[in-house]
N, C-alpha and C positions, 0 to 999 in steps of 0.2 A: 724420415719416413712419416706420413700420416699427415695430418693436417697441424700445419705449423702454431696456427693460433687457436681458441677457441671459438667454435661457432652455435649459436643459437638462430633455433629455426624457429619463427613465427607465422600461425595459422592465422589470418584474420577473417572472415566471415562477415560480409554484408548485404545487406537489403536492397535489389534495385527490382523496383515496379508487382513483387512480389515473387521474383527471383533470388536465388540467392549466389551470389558471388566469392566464391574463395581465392583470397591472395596468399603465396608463399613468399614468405621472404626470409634472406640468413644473411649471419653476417654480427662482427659484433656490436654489440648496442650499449652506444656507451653512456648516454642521456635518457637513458631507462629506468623508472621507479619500481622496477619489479623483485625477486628477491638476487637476481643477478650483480646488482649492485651492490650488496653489502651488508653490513650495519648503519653506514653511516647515513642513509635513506631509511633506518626507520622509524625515529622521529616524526619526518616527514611524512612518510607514509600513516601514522597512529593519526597525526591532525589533520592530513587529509580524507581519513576514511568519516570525518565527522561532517563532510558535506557529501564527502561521494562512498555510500556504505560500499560492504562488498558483496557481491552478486544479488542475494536478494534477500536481504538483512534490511533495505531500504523499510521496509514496514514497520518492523521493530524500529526502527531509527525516525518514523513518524508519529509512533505513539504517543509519548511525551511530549514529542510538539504541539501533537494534536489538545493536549491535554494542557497545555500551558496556555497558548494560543487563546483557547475557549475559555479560560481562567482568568485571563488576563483582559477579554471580550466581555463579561460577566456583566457589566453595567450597562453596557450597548443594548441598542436594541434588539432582541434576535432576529429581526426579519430585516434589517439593516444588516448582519453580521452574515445571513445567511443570499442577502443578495449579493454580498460582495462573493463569499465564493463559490456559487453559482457563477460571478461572471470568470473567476481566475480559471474554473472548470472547462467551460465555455472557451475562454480565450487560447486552449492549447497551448500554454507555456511551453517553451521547448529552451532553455539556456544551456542544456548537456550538464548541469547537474542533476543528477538523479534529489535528492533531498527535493530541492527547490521544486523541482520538475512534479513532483508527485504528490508534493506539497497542493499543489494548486490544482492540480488533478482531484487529488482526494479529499480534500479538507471538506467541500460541502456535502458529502456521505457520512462523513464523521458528524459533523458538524448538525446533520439533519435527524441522527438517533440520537446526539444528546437534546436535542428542543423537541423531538417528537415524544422522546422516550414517556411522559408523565399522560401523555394521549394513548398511545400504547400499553402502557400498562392499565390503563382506566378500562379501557374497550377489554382487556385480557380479562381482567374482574368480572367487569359488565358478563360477558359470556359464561364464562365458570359458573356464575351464581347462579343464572337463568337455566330453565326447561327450554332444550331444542325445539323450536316453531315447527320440525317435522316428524313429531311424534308420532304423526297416525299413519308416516310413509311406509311404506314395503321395507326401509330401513332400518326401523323404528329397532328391533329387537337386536341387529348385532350396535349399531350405535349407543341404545341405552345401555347396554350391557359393558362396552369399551367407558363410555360415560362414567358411569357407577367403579369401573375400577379406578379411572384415575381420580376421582376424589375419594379413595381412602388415601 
């Protein structure tokens, strides 16, 4: 009685033209990385989660790249360093690794507060230290007033 073997039922979810399409599928799956498998997949699984994170840990798992990357760039020029990932940004990378994928995606936003960063913080000074140019506007009393408190 009941179902002789075990079955596992997979939901899969995709993207067509801004639709989305759901497949069922069941049945057992035998060339599966998932926890169905066992122990003996997760080895496997622990070294493959360091190209393909898991769900959306991808960012955390960019940090240090990002940070190595630009450490390792340091003697480059920045504006050579920053045209290159501009273009990987640009070029839509898509290999289906997530790491790689997002790598090239993101690296010139990272890549653009650390060379901006010492410009931004100059202009953040510059302002701070300076009297608002719209002193005598109709604003003038609650903005000095917010003004005056954050510099205590």
């Amino acid at each position: 009685m009941g179902i002789p073997d075990a079955t596992v039922t997979r939901i899969e979810l995709h993207d067509e033209n801004g639709k989305t399409r759901m497949v069922l599928t069941d049945g057992p799956y035998v060339e599966s990385a998932h926890a169905e498998t066992g122990w003996s997949q997760v080895g496997l699984l622990y070294l493959e989660s360091f190209i393909e994170p898991f769900g959306t840990l991808w960012f955390i798992y960019l940090l240090p790249i990002f940070f190595v990357v630009t450490k390792l760039t340091r003697k480059a020029p920045p504006s050579a360093i920053w045209i290159v990932a501009a273009a990987l940004e640009m070029a839509h990378v898509a290999t289906g690794w997530t790491v790689i994928d997002e790598f090239c995606a993101r690296f010139v936003y990272f890549y653009s507060g650390y060379w901006l960063a010492g410009y931004v913080f100059a202009l953040s000074n510059r302002v701070s230290t300076s009297v608002p140019r719209f002193a005598s506007s109709p604003y003038r009393r609650s903005y000095i007033g917010n003004y005056e408190l954050l510099r205590q």
